[in-house]
N, C-alpha and C positions, 0 to 999 in steps of 0.2 A: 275518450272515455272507455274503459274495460265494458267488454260485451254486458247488456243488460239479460242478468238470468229472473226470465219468470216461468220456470220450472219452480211445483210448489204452491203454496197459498201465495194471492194475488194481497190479499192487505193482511194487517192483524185485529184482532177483534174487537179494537180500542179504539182503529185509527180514525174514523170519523164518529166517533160520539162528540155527542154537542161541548164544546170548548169549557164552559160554565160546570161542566160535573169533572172533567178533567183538573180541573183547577180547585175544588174543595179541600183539598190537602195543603196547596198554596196557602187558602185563607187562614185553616187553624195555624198552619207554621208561620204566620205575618203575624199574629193576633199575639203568638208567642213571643216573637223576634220581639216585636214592638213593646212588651212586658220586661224582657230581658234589657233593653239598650235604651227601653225609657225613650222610645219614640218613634209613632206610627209612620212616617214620612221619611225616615234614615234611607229609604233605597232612593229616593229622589235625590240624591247629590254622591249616587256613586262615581258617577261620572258628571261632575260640575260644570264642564265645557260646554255643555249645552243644559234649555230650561228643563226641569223634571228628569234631569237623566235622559232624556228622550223617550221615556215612559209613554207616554199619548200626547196626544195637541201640538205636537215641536215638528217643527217641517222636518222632512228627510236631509235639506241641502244645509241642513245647522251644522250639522259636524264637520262638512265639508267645508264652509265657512270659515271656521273650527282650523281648520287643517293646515300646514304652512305649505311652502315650497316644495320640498322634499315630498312630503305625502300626496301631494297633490299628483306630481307625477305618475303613480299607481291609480289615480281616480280617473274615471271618463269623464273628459267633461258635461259639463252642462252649465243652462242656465235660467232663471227662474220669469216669469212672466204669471201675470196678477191678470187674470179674467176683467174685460171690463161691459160698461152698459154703450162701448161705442160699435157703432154698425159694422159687422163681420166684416164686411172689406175690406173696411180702416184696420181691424184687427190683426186678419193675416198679414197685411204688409207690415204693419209694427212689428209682428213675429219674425215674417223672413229677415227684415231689418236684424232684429236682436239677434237669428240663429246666426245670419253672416259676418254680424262684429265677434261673436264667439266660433268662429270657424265651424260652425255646426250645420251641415247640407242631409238632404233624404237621402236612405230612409234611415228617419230618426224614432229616437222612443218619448214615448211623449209618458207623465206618470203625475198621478195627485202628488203634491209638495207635503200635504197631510194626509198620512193615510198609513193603510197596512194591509197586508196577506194579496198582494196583487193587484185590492182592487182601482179599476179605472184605468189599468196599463196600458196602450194601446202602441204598436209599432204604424207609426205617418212614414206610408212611403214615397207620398206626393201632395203636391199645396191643395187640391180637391179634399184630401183624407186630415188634412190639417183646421180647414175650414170646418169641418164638420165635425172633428173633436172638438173645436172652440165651440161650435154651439150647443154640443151639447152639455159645455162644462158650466159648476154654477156661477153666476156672478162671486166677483170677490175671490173666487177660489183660486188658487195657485198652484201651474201647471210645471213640472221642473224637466226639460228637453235636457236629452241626454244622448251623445252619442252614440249611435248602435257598436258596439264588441267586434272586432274582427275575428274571434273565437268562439264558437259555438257549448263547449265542453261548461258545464257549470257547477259552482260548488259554495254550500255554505259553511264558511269555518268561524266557531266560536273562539274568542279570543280575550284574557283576564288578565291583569295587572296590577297590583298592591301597588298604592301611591310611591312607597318606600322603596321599591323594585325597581331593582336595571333592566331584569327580565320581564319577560309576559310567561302567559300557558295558555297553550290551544286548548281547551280542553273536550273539542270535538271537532271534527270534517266532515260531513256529510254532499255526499254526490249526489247532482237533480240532475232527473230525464226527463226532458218530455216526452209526452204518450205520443203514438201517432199510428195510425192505421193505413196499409198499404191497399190501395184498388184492384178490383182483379177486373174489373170492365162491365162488369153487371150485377154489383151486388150497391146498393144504397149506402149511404156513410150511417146513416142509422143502423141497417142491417150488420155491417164491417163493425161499426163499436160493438153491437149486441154478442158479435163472435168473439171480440178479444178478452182475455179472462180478468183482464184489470178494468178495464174502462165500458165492457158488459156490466160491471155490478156500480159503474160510477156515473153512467149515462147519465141522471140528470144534470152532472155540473157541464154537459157536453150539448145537451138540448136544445140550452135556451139559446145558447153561445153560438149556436149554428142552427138556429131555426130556419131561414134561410135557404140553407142547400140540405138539409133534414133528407132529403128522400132524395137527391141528386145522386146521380151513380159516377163514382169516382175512377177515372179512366184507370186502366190493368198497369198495373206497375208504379203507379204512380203515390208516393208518401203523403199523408194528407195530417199534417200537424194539427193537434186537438187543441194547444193553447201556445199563448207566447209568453205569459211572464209565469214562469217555474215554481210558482208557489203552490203549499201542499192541498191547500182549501180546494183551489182551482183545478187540484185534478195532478200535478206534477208526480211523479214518483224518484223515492228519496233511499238510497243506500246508503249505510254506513258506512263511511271510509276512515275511519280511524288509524287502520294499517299504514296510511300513508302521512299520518302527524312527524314532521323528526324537525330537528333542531335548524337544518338549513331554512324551511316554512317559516319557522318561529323568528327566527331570526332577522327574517325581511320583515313581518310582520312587528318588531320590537322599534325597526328603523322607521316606521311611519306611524307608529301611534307614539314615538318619541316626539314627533313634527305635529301631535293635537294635543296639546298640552293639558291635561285635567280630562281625559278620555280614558276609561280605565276598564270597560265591559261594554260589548256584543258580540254580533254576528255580521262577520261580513258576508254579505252577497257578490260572489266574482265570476268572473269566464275566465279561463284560464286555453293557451294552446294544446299541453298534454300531459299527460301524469308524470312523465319526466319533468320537465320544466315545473311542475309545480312540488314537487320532492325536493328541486333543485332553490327553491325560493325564487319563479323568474320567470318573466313571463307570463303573465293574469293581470288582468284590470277589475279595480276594484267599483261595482255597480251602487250597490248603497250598503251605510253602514249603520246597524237597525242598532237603539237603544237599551235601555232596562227592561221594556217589556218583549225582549224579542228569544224563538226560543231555542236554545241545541235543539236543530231537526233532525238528529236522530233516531230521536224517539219514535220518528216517522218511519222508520223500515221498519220491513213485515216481518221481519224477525227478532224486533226488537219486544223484550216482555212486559207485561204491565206494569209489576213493581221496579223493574229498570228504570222505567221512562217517570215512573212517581218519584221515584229516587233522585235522577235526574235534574225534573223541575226543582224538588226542595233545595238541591245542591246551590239550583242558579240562584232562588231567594236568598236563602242565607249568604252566598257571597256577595249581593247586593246589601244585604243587611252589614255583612264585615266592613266593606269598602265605604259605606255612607257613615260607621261609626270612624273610622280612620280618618276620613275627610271633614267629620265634624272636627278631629281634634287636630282638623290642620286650619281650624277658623271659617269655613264650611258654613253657614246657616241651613235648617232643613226650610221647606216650605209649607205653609198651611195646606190641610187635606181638600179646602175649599178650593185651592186655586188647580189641585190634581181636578175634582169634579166639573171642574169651570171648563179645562183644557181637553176632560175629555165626552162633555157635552156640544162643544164645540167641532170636534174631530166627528162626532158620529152621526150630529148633522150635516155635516160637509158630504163625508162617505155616502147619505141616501142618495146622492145627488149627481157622484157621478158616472159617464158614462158605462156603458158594461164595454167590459174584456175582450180580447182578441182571444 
């Protein structure tokens, strides 16, 4: 990853207002859309290969599903197991069972199957930490085990397709860090965040997450990682990498959304090994690949402006909007607004539920 510079403002002035005022420009431009194309529900079957577009309620592992031979090779594996009401013991051994028929050993990532913005992530780096995410997961719920990355470096690239297209277009890359504070041997991990100029004004997503060793003094030298799944809610910090969009990217990227047939809009989440390799299209595993509602995180760097990142979001609507009218007239049906509401009442009582974050 290129050195992170936090010379400067630490956020922008937008970055964490609450999600719901961010999004009011979304609504009147949908209300629009929806007037214009003659129907509220057209961004649900931009991408038909999975339910709702992948909007809300649709497992993560759908697209993957989705995905053929070819694509599959750029994905980590994983594989899915359904929460039961049988006694934790019986449990984990079903689990180690299923990770070893899928060649999957610790330490693995364990993550809600429904879900978004990181929550419930957790890195199982042994059968004790595995037991104890299963009980804290809810019944019924579904946990999708995932290979850990042998690459550290990560990046979310947006990536679009006209049904009619041989091509795609990135139309963003964005670079994630995670935050982390170094020990000096006497100062408290509360005190070391309070000192850093990013994660002093972010403290409480760091609180509760590490109440625990809160006031443990973090030996001198030593890196002490604030989170592990790289999402913006949670605290991750996100650079615009756009400089590094070129056609080699695009190109691999064309060769595995050709292998998910009826897949035509998100963002991939990947680890990649280094910025050459990943200019070169080569070399990055692809972690999950987020749906209709997921968002160019660019808008996330501190330098990006407000009416940029407004811009931005309408751009992503309306191409949802384009692509759902294309695939209606490729015989397409849209879905009732009831069965979005159903999927994503569903989804938000799952989320109360599960565990917190690494």
């Amino acid at each position: 990853m290129p050195p992170l510079d936090l010379s400067g403002r630490s956020t922008s002035f937008f970055e964490f207002w609450p999600m719901w005022l961010m999004y009011i420009p979304v609504v009147l431009l949908w209300t629009f859309l929806a007037i214009r194309y003659r129907s509220l529900s057209l961004p649900l079957i931009a991408s038909p290969a999975v339910p709702l577009s992948g909007m809300v309620g649709v497992p993560k592992s759908a697209v993957f599903d989705a995905a053929g031979c070819k694509a599959r090779q750029w994905i980590l594996p994983w594989c899915v197991y359904q929460v039961s009401t049988a006694d934790n013991v019986q449990q984990v051994q079903t689990v180690l069972q299923l990770l070893q028929a899928n060649s999957l050993n610790f330490p693995i990532v364990g993550k809600p199957d429904f879900g978004c913005r990181g929550v419930g992530v957790k890195l199982l780096k042994t059968e004790a930490e595995l037991a104890d995410y299963l009980l804290q997961f809810p019944i019924n719920g579904s946990i999708q085990f995932q290979r850990l990355s042998q690459w550290d470096a990560e990046a979310g690239v947006f990536y679009v397709r006209h049904p009619e297209a041989v091509e795609g277009k990135i139309t963003s890359l964005t670079l994630k860090y995670t935050p982390y504070v170094i020990g000096d041997g006497y100062r408290t991990l509360a005190e070391l965040i309070a000192l850093d100029p990013r994660a002093g004004e972010l403290s409480h997503l760091y609180s509760e997450r590490h109440q625990c060793i809160w006031d443990d003094i973090i030996p001198k030298g030593e890196p002490f990682c604030l989170i592990f799944a790289a999402s913006h809610s949670r605290g991750a910090i996100f650079r615009d990498g756009r400089e590094l969009i070129n056609d080699n990217l695009r190109k691999s990227l064309d060769q595995i959304f050709e292998d998910i047939p009826d897949y035509f809009y998100g963002r991939l989440d990947i680890k990649f090994q280094d910025i050459k390799g990943l200019k070169e299209g080569r070399n990055f595993d692809i972690v999950e690949i987020n749906g209709a509602s997921s968002e160019s995180i660019n808008i996330w760097d501190r330098n990006a402006s407000f009416f940029d990142a407004i811009k931005t979001l309408l751009q992503q609507y309306h191409t949802l909007f384009k692509l759902g009218h294309a695939n209606r007239a490729r015989g397409h049906k849209t879905p009732g607004l009831m069965q979005l509401y159903r999927a994503w009442q569903f989804e938000k009582e799952l989320v109360k539920q599960y565990p917190d974050n690494d």
